[in-house]
C-alpha positions in Angstrom: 97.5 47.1 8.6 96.6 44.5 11.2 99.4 43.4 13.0 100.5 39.1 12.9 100.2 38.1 16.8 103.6 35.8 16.8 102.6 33.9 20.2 100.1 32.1 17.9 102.6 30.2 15.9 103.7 27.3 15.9 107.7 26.7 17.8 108.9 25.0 15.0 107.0 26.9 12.1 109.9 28.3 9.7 112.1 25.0 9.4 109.2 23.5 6.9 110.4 26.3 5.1 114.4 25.1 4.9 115.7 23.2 1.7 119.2 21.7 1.7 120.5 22.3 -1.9 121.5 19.2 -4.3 124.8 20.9 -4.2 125.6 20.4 -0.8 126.6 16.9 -0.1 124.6 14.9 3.2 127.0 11.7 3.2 130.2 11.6 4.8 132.1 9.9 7.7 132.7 10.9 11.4 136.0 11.9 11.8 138.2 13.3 14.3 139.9 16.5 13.3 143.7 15.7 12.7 144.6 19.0 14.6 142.5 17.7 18.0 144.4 15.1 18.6 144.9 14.5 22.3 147.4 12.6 24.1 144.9 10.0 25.4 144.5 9.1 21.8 148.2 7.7 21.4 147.1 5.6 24.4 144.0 4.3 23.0 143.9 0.3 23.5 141.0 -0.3 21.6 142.4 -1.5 18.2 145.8 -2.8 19.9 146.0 -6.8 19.8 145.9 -9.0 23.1 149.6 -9.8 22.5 150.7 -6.3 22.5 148.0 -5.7 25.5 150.0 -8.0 27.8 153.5 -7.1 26.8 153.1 -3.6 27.7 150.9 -4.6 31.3 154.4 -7.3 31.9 156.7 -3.9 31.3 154.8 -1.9 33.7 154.7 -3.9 36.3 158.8 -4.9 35.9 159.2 -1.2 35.8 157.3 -0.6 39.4 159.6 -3.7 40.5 162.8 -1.7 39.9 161.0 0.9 41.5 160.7 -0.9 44.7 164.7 -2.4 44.3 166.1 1.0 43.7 162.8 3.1 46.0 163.3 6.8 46.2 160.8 9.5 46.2 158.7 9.1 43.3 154.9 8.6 41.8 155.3 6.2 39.6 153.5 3.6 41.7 150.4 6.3 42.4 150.5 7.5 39.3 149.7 4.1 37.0 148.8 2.0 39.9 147.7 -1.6 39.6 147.0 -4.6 41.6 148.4 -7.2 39.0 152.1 -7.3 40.9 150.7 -7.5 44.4 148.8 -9.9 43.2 151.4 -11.9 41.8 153.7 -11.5 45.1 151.4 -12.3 47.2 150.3 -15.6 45.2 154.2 -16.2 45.3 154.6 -15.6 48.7 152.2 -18.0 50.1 153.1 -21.1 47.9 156.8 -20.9 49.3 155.0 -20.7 52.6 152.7 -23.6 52.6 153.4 -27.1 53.9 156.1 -26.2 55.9 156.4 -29.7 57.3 156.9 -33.5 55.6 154.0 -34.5 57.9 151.0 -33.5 55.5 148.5 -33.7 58.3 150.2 -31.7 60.4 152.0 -28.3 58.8 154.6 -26.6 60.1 154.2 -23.5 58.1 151.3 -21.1 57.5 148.5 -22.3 55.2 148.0 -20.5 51.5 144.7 -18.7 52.9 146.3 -17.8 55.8 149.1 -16.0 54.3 146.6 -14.5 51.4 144.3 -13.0 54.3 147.0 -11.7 56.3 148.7 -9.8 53.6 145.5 -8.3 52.2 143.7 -7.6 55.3 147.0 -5.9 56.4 147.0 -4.0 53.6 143.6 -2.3 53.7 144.0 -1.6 57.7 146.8 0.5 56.6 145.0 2.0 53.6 142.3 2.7 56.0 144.5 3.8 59.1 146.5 6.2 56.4 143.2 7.8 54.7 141.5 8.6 58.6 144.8 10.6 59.6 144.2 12.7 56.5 146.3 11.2 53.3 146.1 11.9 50.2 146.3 8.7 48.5 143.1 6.8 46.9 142.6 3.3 48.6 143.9 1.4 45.6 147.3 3.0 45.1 148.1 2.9 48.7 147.3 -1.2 47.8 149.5 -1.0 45.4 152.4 0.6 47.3 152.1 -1.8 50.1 151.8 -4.9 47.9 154.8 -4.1 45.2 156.9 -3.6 48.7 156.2 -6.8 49.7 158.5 -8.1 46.4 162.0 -7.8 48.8 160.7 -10.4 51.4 159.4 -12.4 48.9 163.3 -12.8 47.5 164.5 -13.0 51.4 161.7 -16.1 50.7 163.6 -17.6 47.9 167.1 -17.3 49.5 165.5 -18.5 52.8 164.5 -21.7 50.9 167.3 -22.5 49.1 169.5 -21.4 52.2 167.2 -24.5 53.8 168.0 -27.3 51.2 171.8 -27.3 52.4 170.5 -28.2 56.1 169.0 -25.9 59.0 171.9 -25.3 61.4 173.0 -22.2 63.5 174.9 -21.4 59.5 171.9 -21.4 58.1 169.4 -19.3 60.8 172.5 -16.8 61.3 172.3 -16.0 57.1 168.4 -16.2 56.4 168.1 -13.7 59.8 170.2 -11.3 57.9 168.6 -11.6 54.8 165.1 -11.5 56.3 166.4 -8.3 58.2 167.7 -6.9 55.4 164.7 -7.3 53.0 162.2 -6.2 56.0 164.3 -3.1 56.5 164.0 -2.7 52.4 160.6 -3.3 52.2 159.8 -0.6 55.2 162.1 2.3 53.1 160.3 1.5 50.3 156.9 1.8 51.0 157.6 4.8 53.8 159.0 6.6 50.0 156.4 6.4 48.3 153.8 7.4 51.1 155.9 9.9 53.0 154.5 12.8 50.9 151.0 12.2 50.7 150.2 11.8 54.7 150.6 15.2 57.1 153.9 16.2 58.0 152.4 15.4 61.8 151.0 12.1 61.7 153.9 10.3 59.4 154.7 8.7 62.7 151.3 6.9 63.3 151.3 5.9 59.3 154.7 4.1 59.4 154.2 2.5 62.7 151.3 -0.1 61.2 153.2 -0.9 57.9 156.5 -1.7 60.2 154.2 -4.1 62.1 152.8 -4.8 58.8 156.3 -5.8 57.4 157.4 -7.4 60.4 154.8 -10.3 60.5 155.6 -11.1 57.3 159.3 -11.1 58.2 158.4 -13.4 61.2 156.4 -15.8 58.9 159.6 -16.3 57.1 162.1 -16.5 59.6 160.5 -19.1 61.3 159.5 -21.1 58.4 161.4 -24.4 58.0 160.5 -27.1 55.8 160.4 -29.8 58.5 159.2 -29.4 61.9 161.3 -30.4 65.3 162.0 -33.8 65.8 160.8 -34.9 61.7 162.8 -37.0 59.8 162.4 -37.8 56.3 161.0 -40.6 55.2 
């Protein structure tokens, strides 16, 4: 009996061969298996309407704000990081900032772009300056540290101008230099908290050094602010 050389044959040969039976139903939907079920799933933001979209973004970024009032060690802001709060601080900051004179053509206090540039740029030479001495952060949630810890001198801001619109003695420098101390000391603690573990035990000293400098300019910029340069009066 001659034997069948199999190297001949077609890959595919035998599945002519295969018949699904009428009994075996071919329609049905895709479905996930109840039992697989993963914890992303209950996160899924797919079907969830705009409204309940921006609620829950507004909750998270209040709950990194009482983060940064009350800072202690924790990775809550590099865990869900965003960019929406600094954002939002920094827009704030620089409005208070601007036009810091009655004198339109000539303004006492730093421009919006100025103040936009100097906190960002700040912020990614010390995202930059922290990932070369080794950390362990991604670029973005180091952002996001340094720009929620930005939200004390933006209330040392608000005091400073309303501190302003009862006059700008040696009263009122004496209380916004505390409170511009204060909230710069804050802000420092804060973002040191957050960022202490993730750099080397060795170099924390050359990662804190930039975002006190960092802290400080800012601090500066609203100390010095006054709504009406030397020798203005109002019209």
């Amino acid at each position: 009996m001659a034997e069948v050389d199999e190297s001949n044959k077609p890959l595919f040969a035998g599945l002519s061969d295969v018949s699904i039976s009428e009994d075996i139903p071919v329609e049905g939907e895709i479905t996930v298996p109840v039992g697989s079920q993963t914890q992303e799933d209950e996160y899924s933001t797919l079907d969830e309407p705009v409204k309940d979209t921006i609620l829950r973004d507004l909750k998270a970024v209040g709950k990194k704000f009482v983060h940064v009032m009350y800072p202690k060690k924790s990775s809550a802001l590099l865990r869900d990081w965003d960019l929406w709060g600094p954002l939002l601080l920094c827009v704030t900051l620089a409005l208070m900032l601007q036009g810091g004179s009655a004198d339109s053509k000539d303004d006492g206090g730093p421009q919006f772009a100025e103040v936009f540039v100097i906190i960002w740029f700040g912020s990614v030479i010390i995202t930059l300056n922290s990932k070369l001495l080794g950390g362990t952060i991604s670029f973005f949630q180091s952002l996001c540290v340094l720009g929620y810890c930005i939200l004390p001198l933006t209330v040392a801001m608000v005091v400073c101008r309303l501190v302003l619109l009862g006059g700008s003695g040696m009263a009122s420098f004496i209380v916004r230099f505390v409170v511009v101390i204060a909230s710069f000391g804050w802000s420092t603690f804060a973002s040191t908290a957050f960022l202490a573990d993730s750099q080397p035990p060795n170099r924390k000293a050359l990662v804190v050094y930039p975002v006190f400098l960092f802290y400080f300019v800012i601090s500066w910029m609203i100390l010095t602010f006054s709504p009406l340069r030397s020798g203005d009066t109002q019209p």
